[in-house]
KEKE-3310 file (N, C-alpha, C; in steps of 0.2 Angstrom, whole numbers, plus 5000, padded with zeros to 4 digits):
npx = (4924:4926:4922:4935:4942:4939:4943:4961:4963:4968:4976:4980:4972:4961:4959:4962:4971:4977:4982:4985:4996:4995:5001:4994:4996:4999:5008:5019:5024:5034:5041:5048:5058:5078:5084:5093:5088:5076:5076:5088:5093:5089:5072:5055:5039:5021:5009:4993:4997:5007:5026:5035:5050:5060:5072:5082:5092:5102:5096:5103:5101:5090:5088:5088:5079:5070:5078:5075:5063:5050:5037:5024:5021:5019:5008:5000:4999:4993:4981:4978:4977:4967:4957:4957:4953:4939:4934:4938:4949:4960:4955:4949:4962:4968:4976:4988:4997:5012:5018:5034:5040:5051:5056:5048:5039:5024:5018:5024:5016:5003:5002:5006:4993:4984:4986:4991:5004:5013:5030:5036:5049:5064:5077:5088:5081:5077:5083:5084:5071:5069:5075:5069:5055:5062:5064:5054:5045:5041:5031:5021:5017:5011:4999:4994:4998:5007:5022:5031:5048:5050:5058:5053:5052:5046:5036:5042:5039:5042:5046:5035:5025:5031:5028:5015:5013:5020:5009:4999:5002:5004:4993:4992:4996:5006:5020:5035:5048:5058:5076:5085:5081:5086:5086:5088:5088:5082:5073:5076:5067:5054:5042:5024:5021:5008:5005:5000:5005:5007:4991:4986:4996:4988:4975:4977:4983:4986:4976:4978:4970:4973:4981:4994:5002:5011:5018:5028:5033:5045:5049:5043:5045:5042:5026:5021:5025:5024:5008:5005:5010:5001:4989:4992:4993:4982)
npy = (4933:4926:4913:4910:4912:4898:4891:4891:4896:4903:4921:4929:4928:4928:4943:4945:4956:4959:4954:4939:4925:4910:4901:4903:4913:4929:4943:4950:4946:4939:4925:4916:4924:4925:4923:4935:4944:4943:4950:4958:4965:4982:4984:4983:4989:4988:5000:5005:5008:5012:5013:5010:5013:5002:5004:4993:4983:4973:4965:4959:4957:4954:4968:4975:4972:4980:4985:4979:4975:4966:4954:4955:4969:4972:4966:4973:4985:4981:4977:4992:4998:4990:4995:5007:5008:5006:5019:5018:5023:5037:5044:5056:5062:5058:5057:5047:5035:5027:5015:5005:5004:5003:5000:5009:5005:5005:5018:5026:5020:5024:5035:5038:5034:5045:5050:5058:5053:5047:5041:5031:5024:5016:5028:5024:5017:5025:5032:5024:5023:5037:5036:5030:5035:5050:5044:5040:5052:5061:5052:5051:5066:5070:5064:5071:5066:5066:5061:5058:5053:5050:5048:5037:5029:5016:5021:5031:5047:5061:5057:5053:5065:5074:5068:5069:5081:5084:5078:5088:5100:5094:5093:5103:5110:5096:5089:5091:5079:5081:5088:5084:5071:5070:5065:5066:5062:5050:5039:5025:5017:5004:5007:5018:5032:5042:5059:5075:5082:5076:5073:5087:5088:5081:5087:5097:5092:5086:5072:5056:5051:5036:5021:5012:4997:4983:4968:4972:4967:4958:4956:4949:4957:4971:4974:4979:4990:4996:4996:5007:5017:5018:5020:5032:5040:5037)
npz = (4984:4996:4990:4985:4995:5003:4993:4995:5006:5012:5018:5008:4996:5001:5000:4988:4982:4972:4953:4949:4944:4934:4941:4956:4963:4968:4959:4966:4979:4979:4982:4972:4971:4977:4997:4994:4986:4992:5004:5006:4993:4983:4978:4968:4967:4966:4964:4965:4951:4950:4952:4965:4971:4984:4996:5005:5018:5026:5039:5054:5065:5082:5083:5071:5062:5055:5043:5035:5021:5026:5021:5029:5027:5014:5013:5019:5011:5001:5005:5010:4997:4993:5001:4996:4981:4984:4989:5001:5008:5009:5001:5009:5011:5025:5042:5045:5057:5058:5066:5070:5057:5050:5036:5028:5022:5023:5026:5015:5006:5009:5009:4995:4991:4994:5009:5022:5031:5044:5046:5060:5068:5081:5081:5075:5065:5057:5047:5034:5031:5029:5019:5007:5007:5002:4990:4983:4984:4972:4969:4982:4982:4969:4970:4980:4995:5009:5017:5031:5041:5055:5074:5085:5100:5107:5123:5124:5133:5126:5113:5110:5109:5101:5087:5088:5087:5075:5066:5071:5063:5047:5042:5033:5016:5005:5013:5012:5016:5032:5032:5042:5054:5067:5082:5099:5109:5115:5124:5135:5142:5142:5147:5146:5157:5162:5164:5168:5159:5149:5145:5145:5131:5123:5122:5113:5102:5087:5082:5076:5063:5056:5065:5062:5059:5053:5057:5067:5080:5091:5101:5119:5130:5124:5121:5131:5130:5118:5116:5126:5119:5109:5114:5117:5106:5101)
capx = (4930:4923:4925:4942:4947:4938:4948:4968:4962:4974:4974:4980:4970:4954:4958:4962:4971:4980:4980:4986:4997:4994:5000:4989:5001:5001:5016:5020:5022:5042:5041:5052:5066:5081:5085:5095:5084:5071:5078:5093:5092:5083:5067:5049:5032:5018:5005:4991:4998:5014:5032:5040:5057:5060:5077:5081:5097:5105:5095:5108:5099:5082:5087:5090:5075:5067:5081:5071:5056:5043:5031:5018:5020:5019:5000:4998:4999:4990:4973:4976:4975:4959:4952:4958:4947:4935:4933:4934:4957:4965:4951:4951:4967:4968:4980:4991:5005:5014:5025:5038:5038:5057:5059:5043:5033:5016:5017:5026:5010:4995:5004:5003:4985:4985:4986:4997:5007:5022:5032:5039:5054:5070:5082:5094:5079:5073:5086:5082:5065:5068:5078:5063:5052:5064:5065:5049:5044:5035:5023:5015:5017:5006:4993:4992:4997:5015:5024:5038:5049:5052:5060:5047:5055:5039:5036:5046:5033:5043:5043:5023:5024:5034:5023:5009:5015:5019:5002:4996:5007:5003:4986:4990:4999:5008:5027:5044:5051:5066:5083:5088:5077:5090:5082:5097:5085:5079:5074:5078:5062:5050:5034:5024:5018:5004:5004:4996:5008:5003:4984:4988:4998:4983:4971:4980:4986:4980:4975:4977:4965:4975:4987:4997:5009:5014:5021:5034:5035:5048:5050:5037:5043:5039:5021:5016:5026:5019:5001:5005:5011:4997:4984:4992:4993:4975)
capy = (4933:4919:4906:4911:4910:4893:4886:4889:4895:4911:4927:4934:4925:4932:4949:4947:4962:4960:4950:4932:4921:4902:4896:4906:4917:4938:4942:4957:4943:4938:4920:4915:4926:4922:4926:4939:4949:4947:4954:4963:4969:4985:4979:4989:4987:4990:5002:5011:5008:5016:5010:5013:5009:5002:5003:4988:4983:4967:4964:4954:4956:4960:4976:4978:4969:4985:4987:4974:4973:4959:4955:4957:4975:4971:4963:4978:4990:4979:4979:5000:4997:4988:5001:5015:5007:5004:5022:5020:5026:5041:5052:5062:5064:5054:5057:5040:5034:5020:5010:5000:5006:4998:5002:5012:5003:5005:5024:5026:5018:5027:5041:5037:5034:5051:5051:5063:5048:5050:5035:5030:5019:5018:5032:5019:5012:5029:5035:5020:5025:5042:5037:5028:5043:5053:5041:5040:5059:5060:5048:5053:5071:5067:5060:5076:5063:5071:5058:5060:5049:5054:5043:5037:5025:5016:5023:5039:5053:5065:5056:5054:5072:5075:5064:5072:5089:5085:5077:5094:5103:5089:5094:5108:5106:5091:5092:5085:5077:5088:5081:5084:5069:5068:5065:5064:5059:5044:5035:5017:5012:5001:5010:5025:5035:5045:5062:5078:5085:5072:5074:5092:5089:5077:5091:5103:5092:5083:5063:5051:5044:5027:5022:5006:4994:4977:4962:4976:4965:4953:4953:4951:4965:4976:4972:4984:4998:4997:4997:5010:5019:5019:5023:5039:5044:5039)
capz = (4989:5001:4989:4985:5001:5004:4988:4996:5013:5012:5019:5003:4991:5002:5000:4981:4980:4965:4949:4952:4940:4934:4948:4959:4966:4967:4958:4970:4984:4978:4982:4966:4974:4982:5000:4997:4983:4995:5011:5005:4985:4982:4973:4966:4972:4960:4969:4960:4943:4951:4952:4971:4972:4989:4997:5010:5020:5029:5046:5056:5074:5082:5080:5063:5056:5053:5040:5028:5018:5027:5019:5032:5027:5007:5013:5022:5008:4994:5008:5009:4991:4989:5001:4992:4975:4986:4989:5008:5011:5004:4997:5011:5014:5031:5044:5047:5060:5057:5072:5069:5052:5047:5028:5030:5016:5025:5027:5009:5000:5013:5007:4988:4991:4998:5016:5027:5034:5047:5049:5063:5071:5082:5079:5070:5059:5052:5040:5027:5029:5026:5010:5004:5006:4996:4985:4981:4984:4967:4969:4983:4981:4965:4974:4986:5001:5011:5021:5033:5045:5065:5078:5089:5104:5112:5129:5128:5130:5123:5108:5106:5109:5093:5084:5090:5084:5068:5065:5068:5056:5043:5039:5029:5011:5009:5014:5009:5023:5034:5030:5048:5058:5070:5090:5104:5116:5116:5131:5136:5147:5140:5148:5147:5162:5160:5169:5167:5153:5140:5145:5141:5126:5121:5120:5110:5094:5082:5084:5068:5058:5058:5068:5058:5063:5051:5060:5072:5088:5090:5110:5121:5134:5122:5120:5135:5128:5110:5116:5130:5113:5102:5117:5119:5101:5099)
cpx = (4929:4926:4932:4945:4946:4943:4957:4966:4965:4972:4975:4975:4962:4952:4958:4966:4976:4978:4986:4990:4995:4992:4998:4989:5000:5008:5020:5024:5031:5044:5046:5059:5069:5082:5087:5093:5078:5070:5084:5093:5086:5077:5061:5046:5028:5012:5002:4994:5006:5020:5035:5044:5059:5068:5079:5090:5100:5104:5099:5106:5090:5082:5088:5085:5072:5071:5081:5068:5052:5037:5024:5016:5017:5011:4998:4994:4994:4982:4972:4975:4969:4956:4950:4953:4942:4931:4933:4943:4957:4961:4952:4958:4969:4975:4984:4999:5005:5019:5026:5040:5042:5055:5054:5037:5024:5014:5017:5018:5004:4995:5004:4996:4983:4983:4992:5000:5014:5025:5038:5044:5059:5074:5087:5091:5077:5077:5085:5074:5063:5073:5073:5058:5054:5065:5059:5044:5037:5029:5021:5014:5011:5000:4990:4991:5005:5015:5030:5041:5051:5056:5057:5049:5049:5043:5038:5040:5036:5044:5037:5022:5025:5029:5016:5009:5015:5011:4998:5000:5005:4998:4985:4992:5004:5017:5033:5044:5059:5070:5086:5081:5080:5088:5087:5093:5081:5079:5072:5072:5056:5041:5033:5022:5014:5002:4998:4997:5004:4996:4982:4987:4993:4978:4971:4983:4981:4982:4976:4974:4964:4982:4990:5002:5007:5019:5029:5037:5037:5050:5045:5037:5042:5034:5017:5017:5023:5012:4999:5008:5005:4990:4986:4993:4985:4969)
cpy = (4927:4914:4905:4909:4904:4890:4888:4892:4900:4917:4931:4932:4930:4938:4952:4955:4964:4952:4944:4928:4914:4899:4899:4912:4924:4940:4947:4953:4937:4933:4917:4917:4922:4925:4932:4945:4948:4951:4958:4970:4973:4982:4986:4985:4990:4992:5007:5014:5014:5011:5011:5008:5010:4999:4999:4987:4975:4967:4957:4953:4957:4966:4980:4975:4974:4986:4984:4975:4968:4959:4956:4966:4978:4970:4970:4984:4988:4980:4986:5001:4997:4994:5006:5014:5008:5009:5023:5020:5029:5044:5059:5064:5066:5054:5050:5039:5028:5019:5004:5002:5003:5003:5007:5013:5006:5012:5027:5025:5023:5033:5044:5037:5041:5053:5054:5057:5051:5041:5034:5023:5022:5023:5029:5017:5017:5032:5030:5019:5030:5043:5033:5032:5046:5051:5042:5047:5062:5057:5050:5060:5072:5066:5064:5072:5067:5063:5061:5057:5052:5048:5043:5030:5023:5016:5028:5044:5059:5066:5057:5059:5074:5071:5070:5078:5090:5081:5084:5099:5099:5091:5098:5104:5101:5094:5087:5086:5081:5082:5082:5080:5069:5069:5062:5062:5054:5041:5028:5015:5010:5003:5016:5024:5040:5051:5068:5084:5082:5073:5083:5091:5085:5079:5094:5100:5086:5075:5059:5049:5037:5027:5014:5002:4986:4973:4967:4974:4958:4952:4955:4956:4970:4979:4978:4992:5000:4999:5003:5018:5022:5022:5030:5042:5044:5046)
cpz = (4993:4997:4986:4990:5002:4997:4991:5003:5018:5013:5012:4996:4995:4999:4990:4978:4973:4959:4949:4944:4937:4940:4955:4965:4964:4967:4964:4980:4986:4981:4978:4967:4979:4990:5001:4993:4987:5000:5011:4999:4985:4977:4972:4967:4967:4966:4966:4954:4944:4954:4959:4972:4981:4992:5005:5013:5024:5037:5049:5064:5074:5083:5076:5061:5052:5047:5033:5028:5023:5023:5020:5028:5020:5007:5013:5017:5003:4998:5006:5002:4989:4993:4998:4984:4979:4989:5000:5012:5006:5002:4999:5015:5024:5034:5047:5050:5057:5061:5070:5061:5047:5041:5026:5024:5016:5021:5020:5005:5004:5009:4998:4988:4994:5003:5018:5031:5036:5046:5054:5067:5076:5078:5074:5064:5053:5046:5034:5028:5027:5017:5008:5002:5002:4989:4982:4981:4979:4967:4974:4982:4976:4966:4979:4994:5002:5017:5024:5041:5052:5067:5084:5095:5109:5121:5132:5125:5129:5115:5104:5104:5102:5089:5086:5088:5077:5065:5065:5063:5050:5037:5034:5022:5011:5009:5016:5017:5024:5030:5036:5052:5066:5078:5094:5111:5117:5122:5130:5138:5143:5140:5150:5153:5157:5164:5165:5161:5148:5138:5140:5134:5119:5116:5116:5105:5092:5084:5077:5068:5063:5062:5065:5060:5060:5056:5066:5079:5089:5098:5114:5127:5131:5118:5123:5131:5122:5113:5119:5125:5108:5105:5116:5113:5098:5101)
residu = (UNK:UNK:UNK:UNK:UNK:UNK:UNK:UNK:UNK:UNK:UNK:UNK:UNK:UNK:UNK:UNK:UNK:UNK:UNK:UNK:UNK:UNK:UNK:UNK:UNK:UNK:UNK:UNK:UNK:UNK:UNK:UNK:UNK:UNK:UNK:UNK:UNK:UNK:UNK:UNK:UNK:UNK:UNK:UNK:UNK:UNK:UNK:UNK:UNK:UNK:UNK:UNK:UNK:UNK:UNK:UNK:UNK:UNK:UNK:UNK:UNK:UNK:UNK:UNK:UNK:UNK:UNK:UNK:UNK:UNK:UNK:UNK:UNK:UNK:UNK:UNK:UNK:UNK:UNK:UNK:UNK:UNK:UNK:UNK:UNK:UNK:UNK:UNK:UNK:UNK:UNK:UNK:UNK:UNK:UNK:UNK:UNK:UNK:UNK:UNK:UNK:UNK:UNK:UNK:UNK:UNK:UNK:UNK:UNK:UNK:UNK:UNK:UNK:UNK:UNK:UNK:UNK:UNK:UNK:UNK:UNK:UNK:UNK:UNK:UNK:UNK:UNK:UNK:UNK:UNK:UNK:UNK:UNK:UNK:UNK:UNK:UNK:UNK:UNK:UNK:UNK:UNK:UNK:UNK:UNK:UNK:UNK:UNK:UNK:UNK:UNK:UNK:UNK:UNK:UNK:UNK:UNK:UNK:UNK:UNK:UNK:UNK:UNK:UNK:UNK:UNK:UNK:UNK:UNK:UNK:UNK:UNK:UNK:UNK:UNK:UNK:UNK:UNK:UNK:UNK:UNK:UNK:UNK:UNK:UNK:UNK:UNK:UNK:UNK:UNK:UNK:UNK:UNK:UNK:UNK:UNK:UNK:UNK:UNK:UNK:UNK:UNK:UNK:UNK:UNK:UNK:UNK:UNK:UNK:UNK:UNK:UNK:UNK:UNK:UNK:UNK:UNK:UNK:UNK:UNK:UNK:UNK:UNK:UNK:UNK:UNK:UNK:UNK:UNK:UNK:UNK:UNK:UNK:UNK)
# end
């Protein structure tokens, strides 16, 4: 791998996780595409010799990117890949969140690999996450991993809470995602507080594995609130 990396100097070429064309390229990587087959047209993803059909939509703000593929997310999935050969993701059916989650490629694939994966985003981003999921059902299902998408608003500790719940639920068989996600409460404020409830609520459920998150931060106020996010789910 080294000297691969020293020949184009590439994070993707280090990691080698797929098999590579002529021109040196990993076909999976959809450079060749036009703009709008790569961030609009649904398209398939090759993942453990399986087909997921990944449904994507027309990001026109920063708060719609979540409603596209990035490729940061595509890397993401083809490393959980090489660990999953590498015997060291998804044997034991390892519990994984994913923030920021958009089209919710990451979770989709841990979950192929068979891990209990939630995926989380804003209440607007998570229905084309949750039709990903469904879309895809079979495969991980298969694989004995369960996925299934929440709406997780960094800094609302009511949210986490929910998240932290179904984590402990999760652990058993795996399980179709509800068809009602629907959270009416979402809070606006950027940062968590840390009282004596969450510390509670901390005790008594289950923690994840992994906590995951692909390229999901496009403003920098919302830097403290992610972090203050991911401590409290750890």
């Amino acid at each position: 791998e080294s000297s691969e990396q020293a020949a184009d100097g590439g994070f993707i070429r280090h990691y080698d996780c797929d098999s590579h064309t002529n021109s040196g390229q990993a076909p999976w990587r959809r450079l060749t595409k036009t703009e709008t087959e790569r961030f609009e047209d649904d398209f398939t993803f090759a993942v453990k010799d399986v087909q997921l059909v990944l449904h994507q939509s027309v990001a026109d703000s920063l708060d719609s990117v979540g409603l596209t593929v990035w490729d940061s997310s595509l890397v993401m999935s083809k490393y959980l890949e090489k660990e999953h050969k590498a015997g060291r993701f998804g044997q034991a059916h390892e519990s994984v969140v994913e923030l920021g989650c958009g089209c919710g490629v990451v979770a989709i694939v841990a979950a192929v690999l068979g891990a209990k994966a939630i995926a989380t985003d804003c209440a607007w981003i998570v229905p084309i996450a949750k039709i990903n999921i469904n879309t895809n059902t079979a495969l991980w299902q298969s694989s004995g991993g369960s996925c299934l998408s929440l709406p997780l608003y960094w800094g609302s500790e009511e949210d986490t809470a929910s998240v932290r719940e179904a984590l402990g639920s999760s652990h058993g068989e795996p399980t179709v995602p509800p068809h009602d996600t629907t959270h009416n409460n979402i809070s606006t404020t950027s940062t968590a507080t840390h009282d004596s409830t969450t510390t509670q609520q901390s005790n008594t459920t289950t923690q994840p594995d992994y906590i995951l998150a692909a390229d999901c931060i496009y403003k920098k106020q919302n830097v403290e609130a992610f972090l203050r996010t991911a401590h409290a789910l750890a």
